[in-house]
C-alpha positions as CSV (number, residue, x, y, z in Angstrom):
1,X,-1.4,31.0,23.5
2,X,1.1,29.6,25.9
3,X,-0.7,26.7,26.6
4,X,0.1,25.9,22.7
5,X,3.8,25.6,23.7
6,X,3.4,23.3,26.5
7,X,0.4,21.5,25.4
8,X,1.1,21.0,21.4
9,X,1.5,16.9,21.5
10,X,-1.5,16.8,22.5
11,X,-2.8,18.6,19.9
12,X,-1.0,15.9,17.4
13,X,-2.5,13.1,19.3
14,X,-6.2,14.8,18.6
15,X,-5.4,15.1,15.3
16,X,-3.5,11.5,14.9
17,X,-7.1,9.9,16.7
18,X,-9.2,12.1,14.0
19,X,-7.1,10.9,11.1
20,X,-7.3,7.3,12.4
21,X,-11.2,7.7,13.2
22,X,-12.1,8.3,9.1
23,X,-9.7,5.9,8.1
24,X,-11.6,3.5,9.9
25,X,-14.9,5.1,8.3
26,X,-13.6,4.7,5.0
27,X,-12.5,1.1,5.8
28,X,-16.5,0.3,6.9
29,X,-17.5,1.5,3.5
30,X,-15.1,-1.8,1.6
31,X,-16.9,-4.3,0.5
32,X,-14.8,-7.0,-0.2
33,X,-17.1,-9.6,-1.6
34,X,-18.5,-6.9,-4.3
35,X,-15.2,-6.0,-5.3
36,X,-14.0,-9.3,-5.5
37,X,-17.1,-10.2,-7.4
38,X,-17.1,-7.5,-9.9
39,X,-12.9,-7.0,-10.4
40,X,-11.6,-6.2,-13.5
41,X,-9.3,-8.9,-15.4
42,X,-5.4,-8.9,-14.9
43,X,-3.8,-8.3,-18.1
44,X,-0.9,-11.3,-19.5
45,X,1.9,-11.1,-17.1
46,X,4.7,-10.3,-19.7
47,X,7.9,-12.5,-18.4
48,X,10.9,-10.9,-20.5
49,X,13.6,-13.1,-18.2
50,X,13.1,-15.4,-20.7
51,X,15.2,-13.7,-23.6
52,X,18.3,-13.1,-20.6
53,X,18.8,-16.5,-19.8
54,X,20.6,-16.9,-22.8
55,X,22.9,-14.3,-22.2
56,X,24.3,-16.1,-19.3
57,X,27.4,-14.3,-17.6
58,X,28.1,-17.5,-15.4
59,X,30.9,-19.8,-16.7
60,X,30.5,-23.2,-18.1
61,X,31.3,-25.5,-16.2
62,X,33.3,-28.4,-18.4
């Protein structure tokens, strides 16, 4: 096991090229023209800066 001390990035670099492997896997699987074919609507964008503009802090300007 004393290769383990001397050796261990390496091991992170195995692992970091396994986690990246899958990801790229998983990315294969997307499709994007199904998804954007089939998305679910986007509920009413709700714009409450409407009711602070009147409460203005700024001062008038004569």
């Amino acid at each position: 096991m004393e290769w383990v001390k001397d050796y261990w990035w390496i091991i992170i670099i195995v692992l970091m090229v396994g986690v990246l492997i899958n990801v790229y896997k998983d990315l294969k699987r997307i499709d994007p023209k199904k998804y954007l074919a089939n998305r679910p609507e986007l509920p009413p964008h709700r714009d409450n800066n409407a009711k602070w503009d009147d409460d203005d802090d700024w001062p008038k300007k004569p």
